[in-house]
C-alpha positions in Angstrom: -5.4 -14.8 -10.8 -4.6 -15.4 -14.5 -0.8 -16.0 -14.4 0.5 -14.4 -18.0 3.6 -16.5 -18.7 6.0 -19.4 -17.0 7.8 -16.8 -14.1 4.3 -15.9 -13.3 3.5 -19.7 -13.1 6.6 -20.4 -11.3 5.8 -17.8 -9.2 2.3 -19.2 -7.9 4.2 -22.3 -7.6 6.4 -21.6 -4.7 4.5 -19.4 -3.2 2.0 -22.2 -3.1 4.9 -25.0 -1.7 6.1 -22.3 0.9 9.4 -23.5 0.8 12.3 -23.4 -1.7 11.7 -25.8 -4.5 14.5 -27.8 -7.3 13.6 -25.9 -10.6 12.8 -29.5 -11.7 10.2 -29.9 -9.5 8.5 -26.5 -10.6 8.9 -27.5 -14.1 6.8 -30.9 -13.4 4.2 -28.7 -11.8 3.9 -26.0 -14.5 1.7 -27.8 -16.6 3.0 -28.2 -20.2 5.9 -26.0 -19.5 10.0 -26.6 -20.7 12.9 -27.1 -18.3 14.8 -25.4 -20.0 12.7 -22.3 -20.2 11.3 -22.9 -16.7 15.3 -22.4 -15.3 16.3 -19.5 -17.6 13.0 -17.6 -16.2 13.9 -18.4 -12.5 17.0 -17.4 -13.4 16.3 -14.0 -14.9 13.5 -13.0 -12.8 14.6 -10.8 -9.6 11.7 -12.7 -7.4 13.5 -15.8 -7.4 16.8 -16.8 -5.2 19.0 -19.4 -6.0 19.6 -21.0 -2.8 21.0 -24.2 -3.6 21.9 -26.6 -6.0 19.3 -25.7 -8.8 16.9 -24.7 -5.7 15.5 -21.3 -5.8 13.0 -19.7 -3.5 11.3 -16.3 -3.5 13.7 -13.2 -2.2 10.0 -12.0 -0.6 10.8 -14.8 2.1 13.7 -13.1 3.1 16.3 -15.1 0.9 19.1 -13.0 -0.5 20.9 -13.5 -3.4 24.5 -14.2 -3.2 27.5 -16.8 -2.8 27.6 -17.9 0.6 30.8 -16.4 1.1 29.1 -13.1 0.9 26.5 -14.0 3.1 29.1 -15.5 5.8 30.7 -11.5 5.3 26.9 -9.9 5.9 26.3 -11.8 8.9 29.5 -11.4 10.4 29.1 -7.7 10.0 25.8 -7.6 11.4 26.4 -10.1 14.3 30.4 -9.8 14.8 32.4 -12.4 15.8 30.5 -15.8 15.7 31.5 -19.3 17.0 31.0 -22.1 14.1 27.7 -23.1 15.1 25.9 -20.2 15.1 27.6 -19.3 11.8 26.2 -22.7 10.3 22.5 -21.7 11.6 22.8 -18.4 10.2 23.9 -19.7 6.9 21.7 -22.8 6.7 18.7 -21.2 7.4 19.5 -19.0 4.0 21.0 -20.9 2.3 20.7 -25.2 1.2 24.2 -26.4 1.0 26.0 -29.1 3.1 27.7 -28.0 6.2 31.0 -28.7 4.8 30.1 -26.0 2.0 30.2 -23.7 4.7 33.0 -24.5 7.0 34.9 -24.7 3.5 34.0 -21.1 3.1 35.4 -20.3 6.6 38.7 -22.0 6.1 39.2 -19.3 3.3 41.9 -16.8 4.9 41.8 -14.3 2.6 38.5 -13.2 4.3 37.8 -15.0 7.5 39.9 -15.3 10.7 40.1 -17.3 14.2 40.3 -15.3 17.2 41.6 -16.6 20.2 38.6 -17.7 21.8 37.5 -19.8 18.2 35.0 -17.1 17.0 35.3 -16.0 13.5 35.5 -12.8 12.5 36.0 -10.8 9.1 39.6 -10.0 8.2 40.8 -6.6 9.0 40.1 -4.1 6.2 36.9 -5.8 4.9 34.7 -4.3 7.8 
């Protein structure tokens, strides 16, 4: 394999580290290679996901890209009501952010609401 530029490179990174990696540590591994120019190609390139702060991984894992808002929306249209817990484990194994990031997300009411048993559901109209 004779990568032909730095997404390539960054490419062969990850997938060597199997698991999402901070653009800064790509950069250190890319011999010779820029920061700067090392985040504008992760950015650019559809392969890569940002799933963090400044973390990206490879959408080939199964990482989608996305606020997590819109991935709290996705899995609560696929799953249907969830209680907080399995909403976290959903979201955490997409996504690296802090729990509160995520229960921060829930509390907005323009989108998410509490049923009566504590489950969390989409707001009518956005099914």
């Amino acid at each position: 394999i004779n990568p032909r530029g730095v997404r390539d490179k960054a490419y062969l990174v990850l997938k060597k580290a199997k698991k999402p990696l901070h653009f800064t540590e790509i950069a250190k591994l890319i011999e010779g290679s820029h920061l700067q120019t090392v985040h504008n190609e992760l950015i650019r390139d559809e392969r890569f996901v940002l799933v963090g702060r400044g973390i990206y991984a490879l959408r080939e894992w199964g990482f989608e890209p996305g606020f997590v808002r819109d991935l709290i929306i996705k899995i609560l249209k696929e799953k249907g009501p969830l209680e907080k817990d399995k909403v976290l484990e959903y979201v955490l194994s997409q996504r690296v952010v802090k729990e509160n990031t995520v229960l921060l997300n829930l509390c907005n009411r323009k989108y998410f609401i509490r049923d009566e048993k504590g489950r969390y559901r989409l707001k009518p109209g956005l099914i």
